[in-house]
C-alpha positions as CSV (number, residue, x, y, z in Angstrom):
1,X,-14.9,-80.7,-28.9
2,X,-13.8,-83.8,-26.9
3,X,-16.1,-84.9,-24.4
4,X,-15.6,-87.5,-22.3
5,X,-17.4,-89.6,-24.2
6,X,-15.5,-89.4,-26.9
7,X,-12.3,-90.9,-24.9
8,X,-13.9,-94.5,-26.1
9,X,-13.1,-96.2,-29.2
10,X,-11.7,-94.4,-32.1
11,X,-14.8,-95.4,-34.6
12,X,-17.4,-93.4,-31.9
13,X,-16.0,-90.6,-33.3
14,X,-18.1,-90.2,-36.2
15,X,-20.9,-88.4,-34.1
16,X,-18.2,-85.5,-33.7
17,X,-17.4,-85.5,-37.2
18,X,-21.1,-84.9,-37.8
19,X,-21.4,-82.3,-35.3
20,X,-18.3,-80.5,-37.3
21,X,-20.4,-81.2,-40.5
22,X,-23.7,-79.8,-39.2
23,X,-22.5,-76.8,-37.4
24,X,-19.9,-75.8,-40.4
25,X,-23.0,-76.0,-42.5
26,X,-25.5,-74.3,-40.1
27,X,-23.2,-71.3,-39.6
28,X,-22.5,-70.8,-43.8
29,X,-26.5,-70.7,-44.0
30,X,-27.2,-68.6,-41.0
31,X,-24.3,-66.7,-40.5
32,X,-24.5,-64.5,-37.6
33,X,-28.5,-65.2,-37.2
34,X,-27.0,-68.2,-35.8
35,X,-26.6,-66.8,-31.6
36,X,-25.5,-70.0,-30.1
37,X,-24.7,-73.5,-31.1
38,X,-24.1,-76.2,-27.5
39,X,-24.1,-79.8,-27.3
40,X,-25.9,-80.5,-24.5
41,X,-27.4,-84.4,-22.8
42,X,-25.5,-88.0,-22.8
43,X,-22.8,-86.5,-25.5
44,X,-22.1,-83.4,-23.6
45,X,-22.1,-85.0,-19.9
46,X,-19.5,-88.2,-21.2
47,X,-22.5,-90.8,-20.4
48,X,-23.1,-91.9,-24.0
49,X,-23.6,-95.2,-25.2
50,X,-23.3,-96.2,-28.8
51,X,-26.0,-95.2,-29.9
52,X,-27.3,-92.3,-28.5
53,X,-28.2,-88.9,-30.5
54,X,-26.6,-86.1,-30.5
55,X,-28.3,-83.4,-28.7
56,X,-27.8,-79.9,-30.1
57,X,-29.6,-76.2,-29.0
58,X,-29.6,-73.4,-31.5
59,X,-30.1,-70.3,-30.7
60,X,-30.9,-67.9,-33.3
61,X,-31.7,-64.2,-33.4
62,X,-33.1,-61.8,-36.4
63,X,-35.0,-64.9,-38.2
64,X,-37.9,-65.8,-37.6
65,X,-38.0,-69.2,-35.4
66,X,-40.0,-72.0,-38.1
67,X,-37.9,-70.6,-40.9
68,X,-34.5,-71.5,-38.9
69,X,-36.2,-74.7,-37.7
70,X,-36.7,-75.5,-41.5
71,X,-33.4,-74.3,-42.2
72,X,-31.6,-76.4,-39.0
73,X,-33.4,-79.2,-39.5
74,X,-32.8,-79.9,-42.9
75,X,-29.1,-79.4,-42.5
76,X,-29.6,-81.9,-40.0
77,X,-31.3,-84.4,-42.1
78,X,-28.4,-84.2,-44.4
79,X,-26.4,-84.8,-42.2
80,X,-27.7,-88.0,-40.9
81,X,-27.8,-88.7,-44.8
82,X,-24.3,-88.8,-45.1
83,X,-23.5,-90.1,-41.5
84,X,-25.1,-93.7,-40.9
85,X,-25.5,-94.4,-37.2
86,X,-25.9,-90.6,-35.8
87,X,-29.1,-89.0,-35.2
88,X,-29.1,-85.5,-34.2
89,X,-31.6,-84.0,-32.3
90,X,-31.7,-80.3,-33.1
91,X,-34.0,-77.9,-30.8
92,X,-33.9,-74.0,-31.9
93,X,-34.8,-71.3,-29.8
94,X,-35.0,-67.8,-31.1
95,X,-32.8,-65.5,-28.4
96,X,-36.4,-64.2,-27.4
97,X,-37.1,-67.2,-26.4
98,X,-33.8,-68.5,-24.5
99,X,-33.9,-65.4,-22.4
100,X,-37.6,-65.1,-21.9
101,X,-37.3,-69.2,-20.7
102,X,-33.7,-69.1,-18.9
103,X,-35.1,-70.4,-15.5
104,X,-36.9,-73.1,-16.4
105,X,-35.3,-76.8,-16.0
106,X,-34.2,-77.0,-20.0
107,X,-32.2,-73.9,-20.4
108,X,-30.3,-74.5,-17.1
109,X,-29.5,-78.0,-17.9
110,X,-28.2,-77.0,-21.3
111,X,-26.4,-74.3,-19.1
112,X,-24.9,-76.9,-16.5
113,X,-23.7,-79.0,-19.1
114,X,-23.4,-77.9,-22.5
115,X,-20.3,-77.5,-24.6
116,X,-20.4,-74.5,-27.2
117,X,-19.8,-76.2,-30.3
C-alpha cells in the first residue's frame, strides 16, 4: 500500500501498519458485508505530514449502516489503542448510500484519489 507518502522516513510507517491492523480486523468481523475498504485524503494523494490521520471509507452492504459504524469504529479505536501517534478517521457508507451519492464532491474525490486497501 505505498503511497507516496510513505517514501519518507522509515518510522512514518506505522500509519500503514495500522491500516494493515484495522482492515485485517475489519474484514474478520465483517467479512464480505465489508464492499469496499480505500484510503482516500493527505495519505492517499502523498501530501501527508507527520501527523495527519489516516482517512479511510468503508463501504458495506447487507448490515445495517449504525451497526457497522459501531462495529468500524470500535476496531478503529483499538487500533489507535495500540498505535500511538495515528488517528484514523473512518467514514462508512452502506453501498445504498455510495451509489445513491456517487456524484456528489466526496465520493468522486475518494474516487480520484483513493487506494483500495
Amino acid at each position: 500500500m505505498r503511497t507516496k507518502a510513505a517514501d519518507g522516513p522509515a518510522a512514518d510507517d506505522a500509519w500503514e501498519r495500522a491500516v494493515t491492523e484495522f482492515a485485517g480486523k475489519a474484514r474478520a468481523e465483517l467479512g464480505e458485508r465489508l464492499v469496499r475498504l480505500v484510503l482516500y485524503g493527505s495519505r492517499a494523494r502523498g501530501d501527508a505530514v507527520e501527523d495527519s490521520d489516516v482517512d479511510l471509507l468503508a463501504v458495506v452492504d447487507g448490515i445495517d449502516g449504525d451497526d457497522a459504524r459501531r462495529v468500524l469504529w470500535r476496531l478503529a479505536v483499538e487500533t489507535e489503542l495500540r498505535r500511538p501517534g495515528v488517528l484514523l478517521a473512518v467514514v462508512v457508507m452502506t453501498a445504498a448510500e455510495w451509489e445513491a451519492e456517487r456524484d456528489f464532491s466526496f465520493p468522486r474525490a475518494v474516487r480520484r484519489e483513493g487506494v483500495a486497501v
